[in-house]
C-alpha positions in Angstrom: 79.5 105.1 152.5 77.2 105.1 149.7 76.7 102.1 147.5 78.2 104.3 144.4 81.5 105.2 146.5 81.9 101.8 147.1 82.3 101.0 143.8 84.1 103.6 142.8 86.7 102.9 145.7 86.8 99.7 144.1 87.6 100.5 140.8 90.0 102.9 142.5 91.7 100.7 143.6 91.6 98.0 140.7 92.8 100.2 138.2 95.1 102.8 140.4 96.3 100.7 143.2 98.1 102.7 145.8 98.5 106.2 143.3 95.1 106.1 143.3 94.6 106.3 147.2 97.9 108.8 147.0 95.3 111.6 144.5 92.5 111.2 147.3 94.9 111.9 150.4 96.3 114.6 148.7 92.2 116.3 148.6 91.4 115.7 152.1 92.9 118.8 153.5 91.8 121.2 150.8 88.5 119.5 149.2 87.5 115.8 150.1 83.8 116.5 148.6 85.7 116.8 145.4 87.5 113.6 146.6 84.2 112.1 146.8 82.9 113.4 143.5 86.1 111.6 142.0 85.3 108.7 143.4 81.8 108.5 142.5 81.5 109.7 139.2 84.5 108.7 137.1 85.3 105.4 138.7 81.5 104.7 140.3 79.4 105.6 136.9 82.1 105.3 134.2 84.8 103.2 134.8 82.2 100.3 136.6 80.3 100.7 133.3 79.5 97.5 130.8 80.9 97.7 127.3 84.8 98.8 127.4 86.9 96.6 129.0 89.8 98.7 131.6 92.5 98.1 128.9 90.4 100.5 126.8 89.4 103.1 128.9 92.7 103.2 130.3 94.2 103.6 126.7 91.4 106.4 125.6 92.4 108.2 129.2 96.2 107.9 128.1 94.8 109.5 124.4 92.8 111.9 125.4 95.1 113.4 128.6 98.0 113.3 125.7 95.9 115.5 123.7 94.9 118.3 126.0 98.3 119.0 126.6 98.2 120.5 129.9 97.5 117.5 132.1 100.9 115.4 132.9 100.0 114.6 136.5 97.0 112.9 135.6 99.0 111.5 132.6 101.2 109.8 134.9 98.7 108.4 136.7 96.6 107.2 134.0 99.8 105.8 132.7 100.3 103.7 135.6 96.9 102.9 135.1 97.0 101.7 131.8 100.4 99.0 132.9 98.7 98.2 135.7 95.5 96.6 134.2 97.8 94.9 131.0 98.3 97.6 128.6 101.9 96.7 126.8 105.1 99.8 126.9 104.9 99.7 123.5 100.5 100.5 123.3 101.4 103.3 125.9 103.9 104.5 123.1 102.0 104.2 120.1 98.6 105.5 121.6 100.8 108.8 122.9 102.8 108.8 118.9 99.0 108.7 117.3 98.1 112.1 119.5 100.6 114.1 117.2 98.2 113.3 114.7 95.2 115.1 116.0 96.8 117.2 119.3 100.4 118.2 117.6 103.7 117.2 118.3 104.5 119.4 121.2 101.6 117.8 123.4 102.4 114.4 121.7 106.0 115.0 122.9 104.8 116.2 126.6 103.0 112.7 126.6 106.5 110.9 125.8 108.0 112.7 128.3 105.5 112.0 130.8 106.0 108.0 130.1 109.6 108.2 130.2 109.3 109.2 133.8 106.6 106.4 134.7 108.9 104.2 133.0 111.7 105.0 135.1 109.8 104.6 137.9 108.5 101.5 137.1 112.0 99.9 135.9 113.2 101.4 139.4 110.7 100.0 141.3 111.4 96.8 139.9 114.6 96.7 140.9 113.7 97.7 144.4 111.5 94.8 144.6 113.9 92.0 143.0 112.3 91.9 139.6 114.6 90.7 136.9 113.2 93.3 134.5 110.7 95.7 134.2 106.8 95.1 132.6 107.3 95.3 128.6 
């Protein structure tokens, strides 16, 4: 394993936790060099990068997924993402809202739709572990 795989399983696994590891399973049968290039280059170059702290990329990944409009799996992942290192329900929101702006309200609209089901999952899986209440 390669020093740059290592930290980009890291970082995986930092920012991702378990849906992470869930997107590289899911490549090992049909392409796990392209699991390795995930690995390696988003999360081993980028993400490990100086200068934006994970909150920020995280809410840039939420932005710019939003405004391609064709990319709600990796939306919901990203928005996991974004919870999971401290962005608020309510940036996740607003940074989806702003897309409308620049990507149109129907992908804007696809984004809320996309959180709503993270949400739910989240609020569910709160009450599966014995949470009082789900992450604001």
């Amino acid at each position: 394993m390669s020093e740059r795989y290592q930290r980009g399983l890291e970082k995986l696994r930092e920012i991702d936790g378990a849906a992470g590891e869930r997107v590289l399973a899911s490549l090992e049968d049909i392409a796990p060099d392209f699991g390795r290039y995930l690995i390696e280059f988003p999360f081993g170059d980028i993400y490990s990068r100086p200068g934006l702290d994970l909150r920020s990329r995280e809410i840039a990944v939420v932005a710019a997924l939003t405004a391609m409009g064709n990319a709600a799996p990796q939306l919901k992942v990203h928005i996991h993402a974004a919870l999971n290192v401290g962005v608020t329900r309510t940036e996740v929101i607003e940074t989806i809202m702003q897309m409308a702006v620049y990507a149109g309200f129907p992908a804007a609209l696809n984004g809320l739709a996309a959180a709503r089901e993270v949400f739910a999952q989240e609020n569910e899986a709160a009450v599966t572990d014995g949470l009082a209440r789900p992450r604001e």
